[in-house]
Chimera marker file (.cmm) of the C-alpha trace (Angstrom):
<marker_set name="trace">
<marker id="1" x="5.795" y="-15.135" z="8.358" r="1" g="1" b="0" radius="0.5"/>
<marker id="2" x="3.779" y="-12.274" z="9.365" r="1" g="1" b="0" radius="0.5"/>
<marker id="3" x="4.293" y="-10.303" z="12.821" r="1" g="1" b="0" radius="0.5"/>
<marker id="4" x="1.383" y="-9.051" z="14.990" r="1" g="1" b="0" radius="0.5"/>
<marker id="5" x="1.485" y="-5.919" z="16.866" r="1" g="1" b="0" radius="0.5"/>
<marker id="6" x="-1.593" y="-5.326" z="18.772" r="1" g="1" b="0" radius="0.5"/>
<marker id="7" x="-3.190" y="-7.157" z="15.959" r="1" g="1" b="0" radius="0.5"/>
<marker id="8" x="-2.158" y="-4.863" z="13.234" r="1" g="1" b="0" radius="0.5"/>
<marker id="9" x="0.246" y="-6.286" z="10.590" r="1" g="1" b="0" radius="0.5"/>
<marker id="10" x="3.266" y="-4.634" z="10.070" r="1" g="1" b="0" radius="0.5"/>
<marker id="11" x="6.516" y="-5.226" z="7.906" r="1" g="1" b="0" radius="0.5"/>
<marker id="12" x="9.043" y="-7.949" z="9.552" r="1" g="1" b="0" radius="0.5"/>
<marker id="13" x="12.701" y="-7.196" z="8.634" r="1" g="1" b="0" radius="0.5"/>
<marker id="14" x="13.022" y="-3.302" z="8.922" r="1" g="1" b="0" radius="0.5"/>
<marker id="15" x="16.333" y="-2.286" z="10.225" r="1" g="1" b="0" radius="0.5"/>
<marker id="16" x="16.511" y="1.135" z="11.982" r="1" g="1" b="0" radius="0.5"/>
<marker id="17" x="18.698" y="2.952" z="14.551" r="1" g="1" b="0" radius="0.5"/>
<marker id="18" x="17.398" y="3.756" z="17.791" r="1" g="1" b="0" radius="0.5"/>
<marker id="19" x="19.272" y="6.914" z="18.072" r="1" g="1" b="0" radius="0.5"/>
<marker id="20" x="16.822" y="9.251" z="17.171" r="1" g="1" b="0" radius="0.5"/>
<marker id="21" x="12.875" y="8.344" z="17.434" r="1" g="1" b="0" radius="0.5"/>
<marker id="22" x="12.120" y="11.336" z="16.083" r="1" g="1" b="0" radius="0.5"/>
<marker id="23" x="12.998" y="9.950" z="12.473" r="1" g="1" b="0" radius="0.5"/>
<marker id="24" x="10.755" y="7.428" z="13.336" r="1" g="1" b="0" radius="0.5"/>
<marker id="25" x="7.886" y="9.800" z="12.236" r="1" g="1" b="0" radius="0.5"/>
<marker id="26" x="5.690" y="9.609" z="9.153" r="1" g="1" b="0" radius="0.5"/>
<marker id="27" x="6.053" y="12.855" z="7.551" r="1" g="1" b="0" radius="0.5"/>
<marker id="28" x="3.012" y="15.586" z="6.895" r="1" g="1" b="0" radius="0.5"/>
<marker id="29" x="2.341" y="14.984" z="3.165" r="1" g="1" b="0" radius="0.5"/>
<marker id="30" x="-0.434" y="16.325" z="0.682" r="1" g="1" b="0" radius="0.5"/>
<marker id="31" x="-4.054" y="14.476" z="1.365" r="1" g="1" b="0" radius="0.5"/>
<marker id="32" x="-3.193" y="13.394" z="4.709" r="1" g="1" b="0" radius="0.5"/>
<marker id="33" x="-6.457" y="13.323" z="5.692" r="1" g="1" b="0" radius="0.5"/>
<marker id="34" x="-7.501" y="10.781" z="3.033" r="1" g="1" b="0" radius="0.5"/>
<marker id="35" x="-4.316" y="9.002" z="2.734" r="1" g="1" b="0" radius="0.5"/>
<marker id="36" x="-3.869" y="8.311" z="6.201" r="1" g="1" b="0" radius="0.5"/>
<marker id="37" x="-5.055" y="4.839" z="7.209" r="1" g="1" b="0" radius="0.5"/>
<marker id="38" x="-8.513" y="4.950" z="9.179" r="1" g="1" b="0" radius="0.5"/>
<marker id="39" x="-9.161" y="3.081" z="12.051" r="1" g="1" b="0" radius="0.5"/>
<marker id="40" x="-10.875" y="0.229" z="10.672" r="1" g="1" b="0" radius="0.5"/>
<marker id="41" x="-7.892" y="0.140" z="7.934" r="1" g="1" b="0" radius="0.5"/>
<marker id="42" x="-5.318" y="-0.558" z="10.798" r="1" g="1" b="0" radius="0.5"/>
<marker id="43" x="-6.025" y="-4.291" z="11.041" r="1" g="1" b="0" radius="0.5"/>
<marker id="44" x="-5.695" y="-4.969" z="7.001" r="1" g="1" b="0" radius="0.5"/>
<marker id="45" x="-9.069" y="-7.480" z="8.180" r="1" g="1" b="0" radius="0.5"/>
<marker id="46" x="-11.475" y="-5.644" z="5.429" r="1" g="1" b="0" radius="0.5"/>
<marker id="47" x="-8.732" y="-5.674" z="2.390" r="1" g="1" b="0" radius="0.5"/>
<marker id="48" x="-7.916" y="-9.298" z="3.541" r="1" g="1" b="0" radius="0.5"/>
<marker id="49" x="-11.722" y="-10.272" z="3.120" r="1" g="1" b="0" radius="0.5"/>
<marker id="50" x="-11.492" y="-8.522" z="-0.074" r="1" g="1" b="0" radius="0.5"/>
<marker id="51" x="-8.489" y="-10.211" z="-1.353" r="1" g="1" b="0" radius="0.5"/>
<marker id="52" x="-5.392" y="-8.098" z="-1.267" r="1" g="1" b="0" radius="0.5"/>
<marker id="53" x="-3.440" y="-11.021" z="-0.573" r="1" g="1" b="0" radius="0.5"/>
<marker id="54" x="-4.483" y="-12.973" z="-3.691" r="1" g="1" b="0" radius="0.5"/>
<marker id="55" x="-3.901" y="-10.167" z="-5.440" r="1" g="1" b="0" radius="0.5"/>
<marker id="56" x="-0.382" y="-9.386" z="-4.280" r="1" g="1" b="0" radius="0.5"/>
<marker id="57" x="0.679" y="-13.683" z="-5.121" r="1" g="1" b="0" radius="0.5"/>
<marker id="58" x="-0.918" y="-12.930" z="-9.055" r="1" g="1" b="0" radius="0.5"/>
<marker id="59" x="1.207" y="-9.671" z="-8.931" r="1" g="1" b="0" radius="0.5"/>
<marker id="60" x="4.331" y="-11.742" z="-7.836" r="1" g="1" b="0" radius="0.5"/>
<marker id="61" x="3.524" y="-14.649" z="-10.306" r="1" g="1" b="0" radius="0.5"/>
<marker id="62" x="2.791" y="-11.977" z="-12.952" r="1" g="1" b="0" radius="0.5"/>
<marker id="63" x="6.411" y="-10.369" z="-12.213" r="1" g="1" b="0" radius="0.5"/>
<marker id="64" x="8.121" y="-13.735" z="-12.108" r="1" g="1" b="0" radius="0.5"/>
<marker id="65" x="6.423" y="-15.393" z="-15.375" r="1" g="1" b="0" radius="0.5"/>
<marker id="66" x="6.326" y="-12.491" z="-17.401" r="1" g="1" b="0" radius="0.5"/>
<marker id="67" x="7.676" y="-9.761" z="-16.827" r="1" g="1" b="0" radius="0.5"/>
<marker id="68" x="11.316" y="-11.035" z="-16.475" r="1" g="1" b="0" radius="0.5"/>
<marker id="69" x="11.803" y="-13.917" z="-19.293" r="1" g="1" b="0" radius="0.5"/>
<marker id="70" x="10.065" y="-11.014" z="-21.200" r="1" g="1" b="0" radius="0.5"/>
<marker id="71" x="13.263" y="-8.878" z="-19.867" r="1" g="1" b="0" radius="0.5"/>
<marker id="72" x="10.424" y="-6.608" z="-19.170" r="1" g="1" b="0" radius="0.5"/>
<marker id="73" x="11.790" y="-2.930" z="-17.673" r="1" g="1" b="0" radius="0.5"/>
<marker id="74" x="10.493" y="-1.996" z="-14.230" r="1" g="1" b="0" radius="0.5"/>
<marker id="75" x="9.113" y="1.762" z="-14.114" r="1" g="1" b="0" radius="0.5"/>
<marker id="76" x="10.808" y="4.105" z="-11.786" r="1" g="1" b="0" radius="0.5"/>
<marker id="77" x="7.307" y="4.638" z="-10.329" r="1" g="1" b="0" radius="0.5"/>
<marker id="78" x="7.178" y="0.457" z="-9.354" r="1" g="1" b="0" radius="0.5"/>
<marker id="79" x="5.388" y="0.952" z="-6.190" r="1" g="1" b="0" radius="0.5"/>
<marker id="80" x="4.362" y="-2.707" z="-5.509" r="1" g="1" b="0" radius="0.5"/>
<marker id="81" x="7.289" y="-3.875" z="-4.104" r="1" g="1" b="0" radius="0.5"/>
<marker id="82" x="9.682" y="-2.660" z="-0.926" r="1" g="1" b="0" radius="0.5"/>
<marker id="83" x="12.945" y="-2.511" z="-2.455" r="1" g="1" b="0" radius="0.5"/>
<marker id="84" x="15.151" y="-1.203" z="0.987" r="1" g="1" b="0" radius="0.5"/>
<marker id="85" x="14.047" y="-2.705" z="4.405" r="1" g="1" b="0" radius="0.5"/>
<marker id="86" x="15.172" y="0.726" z="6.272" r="1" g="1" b="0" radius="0.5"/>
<marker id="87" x="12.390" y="3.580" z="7.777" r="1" g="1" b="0" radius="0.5"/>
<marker id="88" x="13.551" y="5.549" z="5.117" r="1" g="1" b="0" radius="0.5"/>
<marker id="89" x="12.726" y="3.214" z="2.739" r="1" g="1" b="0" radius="0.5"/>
<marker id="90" x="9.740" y="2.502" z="4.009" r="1" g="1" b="0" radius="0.5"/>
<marker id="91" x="8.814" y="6.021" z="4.285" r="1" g="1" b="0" radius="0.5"/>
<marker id="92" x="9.734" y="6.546" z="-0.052" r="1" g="1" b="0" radius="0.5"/>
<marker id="93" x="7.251" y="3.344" z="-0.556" r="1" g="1" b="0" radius="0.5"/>
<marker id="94" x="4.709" y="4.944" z="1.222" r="1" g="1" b="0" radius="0.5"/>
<marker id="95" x="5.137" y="8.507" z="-0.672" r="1" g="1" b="0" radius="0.5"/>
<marker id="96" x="4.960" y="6.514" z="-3.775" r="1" g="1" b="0" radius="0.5"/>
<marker id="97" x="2.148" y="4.336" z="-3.145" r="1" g="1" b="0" radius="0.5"/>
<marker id="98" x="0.309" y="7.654" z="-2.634" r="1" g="1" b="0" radius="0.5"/>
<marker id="99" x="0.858" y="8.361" z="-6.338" r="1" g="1" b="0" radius="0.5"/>
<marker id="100" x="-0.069" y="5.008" z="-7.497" r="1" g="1" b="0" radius="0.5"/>
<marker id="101" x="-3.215" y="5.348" z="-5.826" r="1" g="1" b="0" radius="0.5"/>
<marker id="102" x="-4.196" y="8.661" z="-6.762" r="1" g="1" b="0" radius="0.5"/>
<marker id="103" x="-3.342" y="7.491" z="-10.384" r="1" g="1" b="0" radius="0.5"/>
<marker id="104" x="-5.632" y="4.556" z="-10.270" r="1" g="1" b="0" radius="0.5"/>
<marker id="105" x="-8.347" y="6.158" z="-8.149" r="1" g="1" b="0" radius="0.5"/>
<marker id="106" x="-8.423" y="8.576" z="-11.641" r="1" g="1" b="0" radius="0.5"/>
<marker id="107" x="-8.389" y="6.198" z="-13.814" r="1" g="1" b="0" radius="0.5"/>
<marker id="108" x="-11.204" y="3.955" z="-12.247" r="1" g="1" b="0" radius="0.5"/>
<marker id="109" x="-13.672" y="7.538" z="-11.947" r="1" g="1" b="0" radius="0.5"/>
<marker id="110" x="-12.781" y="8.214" z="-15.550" r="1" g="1" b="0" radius="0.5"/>
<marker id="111" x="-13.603" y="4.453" z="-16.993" r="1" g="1" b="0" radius="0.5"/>
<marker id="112" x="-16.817" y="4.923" z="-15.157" r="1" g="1" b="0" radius="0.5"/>
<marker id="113" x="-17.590" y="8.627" z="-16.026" r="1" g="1" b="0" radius="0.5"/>
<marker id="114" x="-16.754" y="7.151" z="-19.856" r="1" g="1" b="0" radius="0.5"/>
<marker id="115" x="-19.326" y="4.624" z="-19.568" r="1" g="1" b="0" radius="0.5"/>
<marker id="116" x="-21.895" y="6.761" z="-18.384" r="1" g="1" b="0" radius="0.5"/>
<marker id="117" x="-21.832" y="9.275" z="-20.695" r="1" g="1" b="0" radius="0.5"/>
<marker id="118" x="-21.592" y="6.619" z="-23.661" r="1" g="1" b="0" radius="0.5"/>
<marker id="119" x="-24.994" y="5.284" z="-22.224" r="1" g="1" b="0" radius="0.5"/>
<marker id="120" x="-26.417" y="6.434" z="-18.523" r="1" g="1" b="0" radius="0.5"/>
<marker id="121" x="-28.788" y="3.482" z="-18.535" r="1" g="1" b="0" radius="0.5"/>
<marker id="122" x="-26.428" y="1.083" z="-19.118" r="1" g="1" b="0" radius="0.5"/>
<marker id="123" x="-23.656" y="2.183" z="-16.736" r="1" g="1" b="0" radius="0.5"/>
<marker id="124" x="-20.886" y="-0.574" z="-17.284" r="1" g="1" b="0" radius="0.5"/>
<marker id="125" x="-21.138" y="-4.109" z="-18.616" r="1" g="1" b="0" radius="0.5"/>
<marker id="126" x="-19.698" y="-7.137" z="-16.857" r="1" g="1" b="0" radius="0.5"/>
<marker id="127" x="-16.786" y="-7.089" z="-18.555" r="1" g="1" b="0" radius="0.5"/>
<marker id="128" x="-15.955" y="-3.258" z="-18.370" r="1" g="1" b="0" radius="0.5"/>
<marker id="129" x="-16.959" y="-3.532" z="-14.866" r="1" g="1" b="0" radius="0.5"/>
<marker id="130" x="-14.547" y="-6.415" z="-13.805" r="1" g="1" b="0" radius="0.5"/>
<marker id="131" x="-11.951" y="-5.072" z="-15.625" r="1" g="1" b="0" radius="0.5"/>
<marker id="132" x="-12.232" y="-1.691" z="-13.858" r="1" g="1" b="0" radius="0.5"/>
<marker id="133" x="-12.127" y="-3.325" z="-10.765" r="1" g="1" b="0" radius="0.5"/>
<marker id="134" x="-9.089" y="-5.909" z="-11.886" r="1" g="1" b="0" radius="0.5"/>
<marker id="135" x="-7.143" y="-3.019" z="-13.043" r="1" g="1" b="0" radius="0.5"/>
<marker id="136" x="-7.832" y="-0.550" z="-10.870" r="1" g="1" b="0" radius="0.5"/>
<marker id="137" x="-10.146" y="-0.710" z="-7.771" r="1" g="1" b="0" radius="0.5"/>
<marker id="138" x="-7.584" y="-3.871" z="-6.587" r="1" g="1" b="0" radius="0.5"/>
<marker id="139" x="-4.322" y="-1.667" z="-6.788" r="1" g="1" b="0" radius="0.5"/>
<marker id="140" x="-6.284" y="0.767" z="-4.745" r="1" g="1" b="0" radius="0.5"/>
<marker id="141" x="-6.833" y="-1.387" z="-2.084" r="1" g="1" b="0" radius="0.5"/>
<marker id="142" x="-3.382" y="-3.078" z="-1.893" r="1" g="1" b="0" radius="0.5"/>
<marker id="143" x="-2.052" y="0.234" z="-1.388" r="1" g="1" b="0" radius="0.5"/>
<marker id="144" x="-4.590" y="1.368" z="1.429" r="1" g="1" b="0" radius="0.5"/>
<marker id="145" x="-2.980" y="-2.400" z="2.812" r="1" g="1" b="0" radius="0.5"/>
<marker id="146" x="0.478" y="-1.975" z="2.221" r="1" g="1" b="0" radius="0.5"/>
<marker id="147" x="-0.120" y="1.993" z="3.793" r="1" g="1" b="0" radius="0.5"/>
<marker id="148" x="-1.515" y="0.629" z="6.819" r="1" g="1" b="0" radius="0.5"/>
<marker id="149" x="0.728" y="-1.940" z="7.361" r="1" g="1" b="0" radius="0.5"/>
<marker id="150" x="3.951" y="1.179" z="6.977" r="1" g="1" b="0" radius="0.5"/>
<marker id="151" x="2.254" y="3.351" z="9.744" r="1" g="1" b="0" radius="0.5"/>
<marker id="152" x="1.634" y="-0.287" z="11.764" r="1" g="1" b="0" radius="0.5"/>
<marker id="153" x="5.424" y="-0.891" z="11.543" r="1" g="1" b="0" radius="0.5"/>
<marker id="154" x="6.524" y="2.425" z="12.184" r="1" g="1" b="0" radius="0.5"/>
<marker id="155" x="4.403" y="3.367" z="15.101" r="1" g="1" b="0" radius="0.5"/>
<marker id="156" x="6.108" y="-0.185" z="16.729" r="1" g="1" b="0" radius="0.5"/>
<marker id="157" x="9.552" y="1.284" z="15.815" r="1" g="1" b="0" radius="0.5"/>
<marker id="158" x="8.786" y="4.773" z="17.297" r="1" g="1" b="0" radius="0.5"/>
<marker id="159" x="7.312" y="2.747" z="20.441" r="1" g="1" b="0" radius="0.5"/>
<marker id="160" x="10.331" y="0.639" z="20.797" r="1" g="1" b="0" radius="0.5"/>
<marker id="161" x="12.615" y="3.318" z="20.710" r="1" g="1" b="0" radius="0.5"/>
<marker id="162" x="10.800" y="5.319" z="23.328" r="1" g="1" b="0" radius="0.5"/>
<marker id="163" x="10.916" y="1.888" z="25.074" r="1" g="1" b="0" radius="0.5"/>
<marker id="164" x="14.477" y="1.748" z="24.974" r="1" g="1" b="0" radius="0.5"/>
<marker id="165" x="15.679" y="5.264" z="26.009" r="1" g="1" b="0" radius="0.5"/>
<marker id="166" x="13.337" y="5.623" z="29.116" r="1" g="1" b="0" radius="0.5"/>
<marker id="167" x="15.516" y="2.176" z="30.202" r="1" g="1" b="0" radius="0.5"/>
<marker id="168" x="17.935" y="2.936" z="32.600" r="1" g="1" b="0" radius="0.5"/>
<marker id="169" x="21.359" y="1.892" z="31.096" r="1" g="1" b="0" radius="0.5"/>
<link id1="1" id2="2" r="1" g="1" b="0" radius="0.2"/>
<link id1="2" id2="3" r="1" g="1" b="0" radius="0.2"/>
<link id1="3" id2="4" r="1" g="1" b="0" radius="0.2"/>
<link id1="4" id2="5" r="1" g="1" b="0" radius="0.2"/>
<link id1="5" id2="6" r="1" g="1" b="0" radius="0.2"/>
<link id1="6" id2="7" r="1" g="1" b="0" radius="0.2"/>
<link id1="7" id2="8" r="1" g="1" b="0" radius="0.2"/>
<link id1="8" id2="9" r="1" g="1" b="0" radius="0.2"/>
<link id1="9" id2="10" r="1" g="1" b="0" radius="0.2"/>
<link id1="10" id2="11" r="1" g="1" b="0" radius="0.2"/>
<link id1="11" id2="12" r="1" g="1" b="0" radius="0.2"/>
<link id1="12" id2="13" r="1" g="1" b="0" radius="0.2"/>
<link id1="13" id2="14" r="1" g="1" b="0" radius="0.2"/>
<link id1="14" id2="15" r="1" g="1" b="0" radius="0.2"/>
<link id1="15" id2="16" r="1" g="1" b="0" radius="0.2"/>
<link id1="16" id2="17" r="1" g="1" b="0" radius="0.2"/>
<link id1="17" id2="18" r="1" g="1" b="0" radius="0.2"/>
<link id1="18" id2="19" r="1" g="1" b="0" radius="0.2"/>
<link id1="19" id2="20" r="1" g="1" b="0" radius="0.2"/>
<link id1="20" id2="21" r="1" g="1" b="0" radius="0.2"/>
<link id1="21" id2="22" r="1" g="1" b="0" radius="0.2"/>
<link id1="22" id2="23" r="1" g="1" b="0" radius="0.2"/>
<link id1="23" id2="24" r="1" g="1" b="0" radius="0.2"/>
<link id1="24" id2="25" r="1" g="1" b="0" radius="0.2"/>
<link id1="25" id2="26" r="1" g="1" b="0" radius="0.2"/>
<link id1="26" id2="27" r="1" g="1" b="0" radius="0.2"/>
<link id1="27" id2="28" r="1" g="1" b="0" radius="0.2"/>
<link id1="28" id2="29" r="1" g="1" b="0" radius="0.2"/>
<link id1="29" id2="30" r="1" g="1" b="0" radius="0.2"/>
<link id1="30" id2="31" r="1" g="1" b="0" radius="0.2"/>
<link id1="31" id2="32" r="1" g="1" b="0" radius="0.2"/>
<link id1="32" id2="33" r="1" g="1" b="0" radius="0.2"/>
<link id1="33" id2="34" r="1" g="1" b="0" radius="0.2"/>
<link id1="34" id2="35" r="1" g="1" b="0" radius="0.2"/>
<link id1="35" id2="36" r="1" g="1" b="0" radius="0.2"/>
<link id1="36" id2="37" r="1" g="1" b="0" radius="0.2"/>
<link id1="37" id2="38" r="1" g="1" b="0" radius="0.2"/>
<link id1="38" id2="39" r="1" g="1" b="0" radius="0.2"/>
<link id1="39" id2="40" r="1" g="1" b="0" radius="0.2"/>
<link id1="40" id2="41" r="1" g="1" b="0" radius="0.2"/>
<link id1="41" id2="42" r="1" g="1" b="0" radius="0.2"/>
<link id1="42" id2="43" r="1" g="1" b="0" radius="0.2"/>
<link id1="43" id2="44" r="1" g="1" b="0" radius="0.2"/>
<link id1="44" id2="45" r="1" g="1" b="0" radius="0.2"/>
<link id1="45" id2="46" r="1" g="1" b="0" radius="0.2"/>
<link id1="46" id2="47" r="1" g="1" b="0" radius="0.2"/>
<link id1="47" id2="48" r="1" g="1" b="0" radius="0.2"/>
<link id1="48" id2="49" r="1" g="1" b="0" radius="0.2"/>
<link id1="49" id2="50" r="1" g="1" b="0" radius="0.2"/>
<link id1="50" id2="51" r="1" g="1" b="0" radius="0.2"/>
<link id1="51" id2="52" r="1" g="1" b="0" radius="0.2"/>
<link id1="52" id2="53" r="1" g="1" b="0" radius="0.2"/>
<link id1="53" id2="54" r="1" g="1" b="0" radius="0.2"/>
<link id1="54" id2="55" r="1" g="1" b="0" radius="0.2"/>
<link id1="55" id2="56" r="1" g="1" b="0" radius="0.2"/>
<link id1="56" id2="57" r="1" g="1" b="0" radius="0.2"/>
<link id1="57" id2="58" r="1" g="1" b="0" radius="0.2"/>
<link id1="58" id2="59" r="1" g="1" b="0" radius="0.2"/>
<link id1="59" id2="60" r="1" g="1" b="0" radius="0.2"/>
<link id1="60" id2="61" r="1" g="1" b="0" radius="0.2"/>
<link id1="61" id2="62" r="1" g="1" b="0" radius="0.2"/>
<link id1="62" id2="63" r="1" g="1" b="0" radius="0.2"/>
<link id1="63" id2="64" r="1" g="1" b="0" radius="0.2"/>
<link id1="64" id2="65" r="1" g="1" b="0" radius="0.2"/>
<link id1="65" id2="66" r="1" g="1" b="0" radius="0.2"/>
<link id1="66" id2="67" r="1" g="1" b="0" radius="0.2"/>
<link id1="67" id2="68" r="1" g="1" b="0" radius="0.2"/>
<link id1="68" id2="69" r="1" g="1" b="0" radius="0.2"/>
<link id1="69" id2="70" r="1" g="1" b="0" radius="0.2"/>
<link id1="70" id2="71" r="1" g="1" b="0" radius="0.2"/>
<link id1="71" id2="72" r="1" g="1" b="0" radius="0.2"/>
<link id1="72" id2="73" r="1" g="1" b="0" radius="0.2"/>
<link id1="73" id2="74" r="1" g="1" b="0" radius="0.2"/>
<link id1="74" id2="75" r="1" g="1" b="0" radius="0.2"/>
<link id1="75" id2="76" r="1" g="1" b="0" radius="0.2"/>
<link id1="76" id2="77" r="1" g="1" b="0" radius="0.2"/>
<link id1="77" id2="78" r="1" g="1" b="0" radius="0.2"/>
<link id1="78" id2="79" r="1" g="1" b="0" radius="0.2"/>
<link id1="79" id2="80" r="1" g="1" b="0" radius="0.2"/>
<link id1="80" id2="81" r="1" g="1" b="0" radius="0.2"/>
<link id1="81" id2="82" r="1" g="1" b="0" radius="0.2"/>
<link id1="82" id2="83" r="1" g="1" b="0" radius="0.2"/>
<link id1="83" id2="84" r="1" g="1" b="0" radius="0.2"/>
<link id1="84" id2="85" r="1" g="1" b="0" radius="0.2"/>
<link id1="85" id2="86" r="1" g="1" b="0" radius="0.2"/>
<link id1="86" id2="87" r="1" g="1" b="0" radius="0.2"/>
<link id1="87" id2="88" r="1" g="1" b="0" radius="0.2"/>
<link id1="88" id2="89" r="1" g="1" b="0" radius="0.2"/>
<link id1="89" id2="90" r="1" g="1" b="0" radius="0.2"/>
<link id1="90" id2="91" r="1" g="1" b="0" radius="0.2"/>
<link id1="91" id2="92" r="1" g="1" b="0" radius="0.2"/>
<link id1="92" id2="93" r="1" g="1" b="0" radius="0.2"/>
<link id1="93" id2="94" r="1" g="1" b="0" radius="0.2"/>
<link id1="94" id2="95" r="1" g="1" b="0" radius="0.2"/>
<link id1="95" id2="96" r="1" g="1" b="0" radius="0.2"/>
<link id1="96" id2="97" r="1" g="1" b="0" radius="0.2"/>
<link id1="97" id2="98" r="1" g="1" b="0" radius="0.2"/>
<link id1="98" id2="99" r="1" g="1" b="0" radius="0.2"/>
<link id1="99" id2="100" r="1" g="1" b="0" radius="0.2"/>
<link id1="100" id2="101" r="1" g="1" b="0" radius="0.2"/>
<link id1="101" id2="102" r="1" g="1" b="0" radius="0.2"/>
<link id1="102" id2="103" r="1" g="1" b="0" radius="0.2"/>
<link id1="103" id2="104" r="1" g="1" b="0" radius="0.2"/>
<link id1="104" id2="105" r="1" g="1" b="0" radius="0.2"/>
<link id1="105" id2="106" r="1" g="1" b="0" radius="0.2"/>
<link id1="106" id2="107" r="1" g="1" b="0" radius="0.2"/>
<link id1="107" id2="108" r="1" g="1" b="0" radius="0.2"/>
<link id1="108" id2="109" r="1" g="1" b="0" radius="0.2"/>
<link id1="109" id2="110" r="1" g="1" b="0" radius="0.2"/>
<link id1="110" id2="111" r="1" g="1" b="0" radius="0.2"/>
<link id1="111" id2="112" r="1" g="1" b="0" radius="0.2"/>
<link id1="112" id2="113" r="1" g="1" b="0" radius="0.2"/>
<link id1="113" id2="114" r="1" g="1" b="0" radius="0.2"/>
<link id1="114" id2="115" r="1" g="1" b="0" radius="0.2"/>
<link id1="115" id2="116" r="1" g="1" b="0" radius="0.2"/>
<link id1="116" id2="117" r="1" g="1" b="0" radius="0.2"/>
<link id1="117" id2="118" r="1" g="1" b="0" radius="0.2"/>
<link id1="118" id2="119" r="1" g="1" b="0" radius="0.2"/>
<link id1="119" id2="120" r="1" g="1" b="0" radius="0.2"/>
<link id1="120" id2="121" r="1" g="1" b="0" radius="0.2"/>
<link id1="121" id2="122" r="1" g="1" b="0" radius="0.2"/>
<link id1="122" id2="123" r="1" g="1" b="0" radius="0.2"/>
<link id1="123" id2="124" r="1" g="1" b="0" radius="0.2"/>
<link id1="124" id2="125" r="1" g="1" b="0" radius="0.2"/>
<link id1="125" id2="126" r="1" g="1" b="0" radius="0.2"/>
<link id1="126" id2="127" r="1" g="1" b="0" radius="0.2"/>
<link id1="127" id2="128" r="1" g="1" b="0" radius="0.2"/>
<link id1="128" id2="129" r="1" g="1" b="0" radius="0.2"/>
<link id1="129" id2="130" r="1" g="1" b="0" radius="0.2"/>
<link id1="130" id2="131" r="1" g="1" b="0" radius="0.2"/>
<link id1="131" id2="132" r="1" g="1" b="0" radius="0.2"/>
<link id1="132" id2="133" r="1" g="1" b="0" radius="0.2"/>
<link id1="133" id2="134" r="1" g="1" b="0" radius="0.2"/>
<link id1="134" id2="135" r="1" g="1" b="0" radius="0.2"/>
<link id1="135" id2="136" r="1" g="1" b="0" radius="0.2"/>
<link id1="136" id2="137" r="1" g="1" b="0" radius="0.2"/>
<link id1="137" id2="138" r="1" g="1" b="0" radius="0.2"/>
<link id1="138" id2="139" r="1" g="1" b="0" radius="0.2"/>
<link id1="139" id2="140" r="1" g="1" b="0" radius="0.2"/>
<link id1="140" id2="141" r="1" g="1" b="0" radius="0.2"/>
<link id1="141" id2="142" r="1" g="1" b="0" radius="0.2"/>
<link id1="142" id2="143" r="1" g="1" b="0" radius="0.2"/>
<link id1="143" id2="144" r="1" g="1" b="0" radius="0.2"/>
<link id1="144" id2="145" r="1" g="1" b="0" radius="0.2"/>
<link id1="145" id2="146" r="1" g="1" b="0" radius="0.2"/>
<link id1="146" id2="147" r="1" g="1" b="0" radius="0.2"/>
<link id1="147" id2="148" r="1" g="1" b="0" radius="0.2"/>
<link id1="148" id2="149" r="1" g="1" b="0" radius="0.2"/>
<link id1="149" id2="150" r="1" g="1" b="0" radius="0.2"/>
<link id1="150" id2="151" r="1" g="1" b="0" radius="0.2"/>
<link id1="151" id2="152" r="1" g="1" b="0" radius="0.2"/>
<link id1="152" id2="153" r="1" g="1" b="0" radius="0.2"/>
<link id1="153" id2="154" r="1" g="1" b="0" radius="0.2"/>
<link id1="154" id2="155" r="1" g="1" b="0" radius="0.2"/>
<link id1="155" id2="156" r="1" g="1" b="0" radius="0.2"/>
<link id1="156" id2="157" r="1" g="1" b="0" radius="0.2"/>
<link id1="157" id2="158" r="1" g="1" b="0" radius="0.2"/>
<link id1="158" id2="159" r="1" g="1" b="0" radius="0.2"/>
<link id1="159" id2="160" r="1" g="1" b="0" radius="0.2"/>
<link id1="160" id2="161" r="1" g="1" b="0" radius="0.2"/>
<link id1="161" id2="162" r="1" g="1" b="0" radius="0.2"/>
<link id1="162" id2="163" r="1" g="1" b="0" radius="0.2"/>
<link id1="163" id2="164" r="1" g="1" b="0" radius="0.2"/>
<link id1="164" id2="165" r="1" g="1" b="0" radius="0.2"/>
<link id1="165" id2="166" r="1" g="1" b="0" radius="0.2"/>
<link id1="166" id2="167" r="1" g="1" b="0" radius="0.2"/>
<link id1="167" id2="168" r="1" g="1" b="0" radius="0.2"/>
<link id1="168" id2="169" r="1" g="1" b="0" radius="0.2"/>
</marker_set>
C-alpha cells in the first residue's frame, strides 16, 4: 500500500531514530541542480502517466522469472531495488540511482547520436527507437520516480522529527 504525504508518494517502512534530524538531510552531491527532483516531479503524477509503474512490475517479473532460475548474479551497481529500509539506506539508493541514470541518459544520447550520423534523414527506425526508449529512456524515468519519492520520504522524516522535539515531554 502506498502512503500519501501532502500528495507526494513516499517509501512506507523506513525505520529511523529521532535523535538527530539533522541526519535526516539529503546530502550536497555532484549535479544537484539536475538531479534534484523539480516541482512538478514531487507528485510521481507525470512518470505515473508515463508508466513507471508498469515498468517497475516487468522489472520484478523479469528478476523473478529469469534472472534467478537462471542463478543470474546481481551487479554491485543494482540500483532498482531498496535493499535496507533505514535513511541511510535510502540515502546510498539515491547516490546510486544517480549513476544509473547518468549511465543511461549516455547511453540513450549516444544510440541517437549513432543513428544520426549513420543517416541524418532517417534519424531512428521504429525499432531502434522503441528499443532506445525500452532500454533506456524508461530506467531514466523510474529513477527521477524512485528520487522523488526518497526526498518525499525524507522531508516527512525530517518534519516528524522536528514535530517531535518541539513537543513538550
Amino acid at each position: 500500500m502506498r502512503k500519501e504525504h501532502n500528495h507526494r508518494p513516499i517509501i512506507g517502512g523506513i525505520r529511523y531514530s529521532m535523535s538527530n534530524c539533522e541526519d535526516m538531510k539529503m546530502e550536497k552531491g555532484y549535479g544537484d541542480w539536475y538531479f534534484k527532483p523539480k516541482n512538478f516531479e514531487k507528485s510521481g503524477k507525470l512518470y505515473e502517466m508515463l508508466g513507471v509503474r508498469q515498468f517497475k512490475k516487468l522489472i520484478s517479473t523479469v528478476e523473478k522469472y529469469v534472472r534467478k532460475p537462471l542463478k543470474a548474479k546481481k551487479s554491485s551497481s543494482h540500483t532498482y531495488y531498496l535493499k535496507e529500509r533505514t535513511i541511510k539506506g535510502i540515502k546510498k539508493f539515491e547516490s546510486g540511482s544517480r549513476i544509473t541514470e547518468t549511465v543511461h541518459t549516455i547511453a540513450f544520447g549516444a544510440l541517437a547520436l549513432l543513428a544520426y550520423s549513420r543517416d541524418p534523414e532517417n534519424l531512428l527506425s521504429p525499432y531502434e527507437w522503441s528499443g532506445n526508449v525500452f532500454i533506456n529512456f524508461y530506467p531514466i524515468i523510474l529513477q527521477r520516480y524512485n528520487r522523488a519519492r526518497i526526498y518525499n520520504t525524507v522531508e516527512k522524516a525530517k518534519e516528524q522529527c522536528e514535530e517531535k522535539i518541539k513537543l513538550p515531554k
